[in-house]
C-alpha positions, 0 to 999 in steps of 0.5 A: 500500500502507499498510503498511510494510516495516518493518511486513511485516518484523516480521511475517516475524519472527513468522512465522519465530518460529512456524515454528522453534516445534515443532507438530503440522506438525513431526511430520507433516513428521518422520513423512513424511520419515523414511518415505518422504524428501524426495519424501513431504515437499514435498507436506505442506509445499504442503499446509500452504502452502494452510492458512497463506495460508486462515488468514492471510485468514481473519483479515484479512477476518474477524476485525475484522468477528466482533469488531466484532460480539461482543465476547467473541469473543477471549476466546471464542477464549483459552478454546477454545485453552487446551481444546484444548492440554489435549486434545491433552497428554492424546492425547500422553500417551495414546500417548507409547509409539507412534511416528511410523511408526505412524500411517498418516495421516501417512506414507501414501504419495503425493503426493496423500496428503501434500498432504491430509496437510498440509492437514489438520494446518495446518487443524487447528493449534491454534498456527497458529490463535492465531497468525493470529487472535491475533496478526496483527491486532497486526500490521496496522491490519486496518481500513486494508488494501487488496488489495495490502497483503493479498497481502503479507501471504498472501505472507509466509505463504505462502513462509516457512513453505514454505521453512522446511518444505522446509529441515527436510524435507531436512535429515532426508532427508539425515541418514537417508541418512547414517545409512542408509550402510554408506560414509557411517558408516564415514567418519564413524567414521574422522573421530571415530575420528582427532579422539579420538586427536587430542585424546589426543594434545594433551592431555599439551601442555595 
């Protein structure tokens, strides 16, 4: 291998960076957790798994090659990101009354349904796209890479984004559960409920 631990741990960071940033896989995976819970969430977050691992290639094996060729292209690419951005504000906009639920896309039911799901909205992520062809090549002498260098990198893509996914999707699967639960709200009122008089209680001391 010629890259570096040091090298593929800077570009986990990255990865993780991106994933804790908010975007179009964040509704997708919110909007099919909060339908149908963790078993309509795992297969957008494979789905999106698939997409990580194309992009992340696609940028190893091509972009150097395009560059190579047109030299315009990255500033081609900075043009065609800052349209769709403003594309994609004016939808959010557009439709900033309608919820999550409403679009069927997203929360049809089945597997089959979320993995297309998932593979659609990595696909057509327009964070995910600067990222891999903007940013990964700062990462890597994309020039020096050899096969198991390659699929480090597809790895690194691969698993921390899925795990990140997995997290959130069960993270909100619990907390519609809970919010969902006769027993579990009672319980949870009952702790507020002592912690406040708790807290009056001590005040006169303090």
């Amino acid at each position: 291998m010629t890259v570096t631990a040091w090298d593929l741990t800077l570009y986990a960071g990255a990865l993780l960076v991106l994933f804790l940033t908010p975007g179009p896989v964040w509704v997708a995976l919110i909007a099919r957790s909060m339908s149908g819970g963790f078993h309509a969430a795992w297969p957008l977050a494979l789905g999106v798994v698939i997409g990580d691992v194309l992009w992340s290639l696609l940028a190893i094996l091509g972009v150097s090659w395009i560059v190579g060729l047109y030299g315009g292209f990255l500033e081609l690419l900075k043009w065609v990101a800052c349209a769709t951005f403003l594309i994609m504000g004016w939808l959010v906009l557009k439709n900033a009354s309608k919820t999550i639920a409403s679009n069927s896309r997203l929360t049809r039911p089945g597997m089959w349904a979320g993995f297309a799901a998932g593979l659609a909205v990595i696909i057509g992520n327009p964070k995910a796209i600067l990222f891999y062809m903007g940013m990964l090549p700062g990462f890597f002498d994309l020039g020096a890479l050899r096969w198991p260098d390659i699929a480090a990198i597809a790895g690194l893509s691969a698993v921390i984004p899925l795990f990140g996914n997995l997290v959130l999707g069960l993270s909100i699967d619990r907390a519609k559960r809970l919010l969902s639960s006769p027993t579990a709200i009672r319980r949870m009122n009952v702790t507020a409920g002592w912690l406040l008089v708790l807290v009056g209680l001590v005040i006169p001391f303090t």
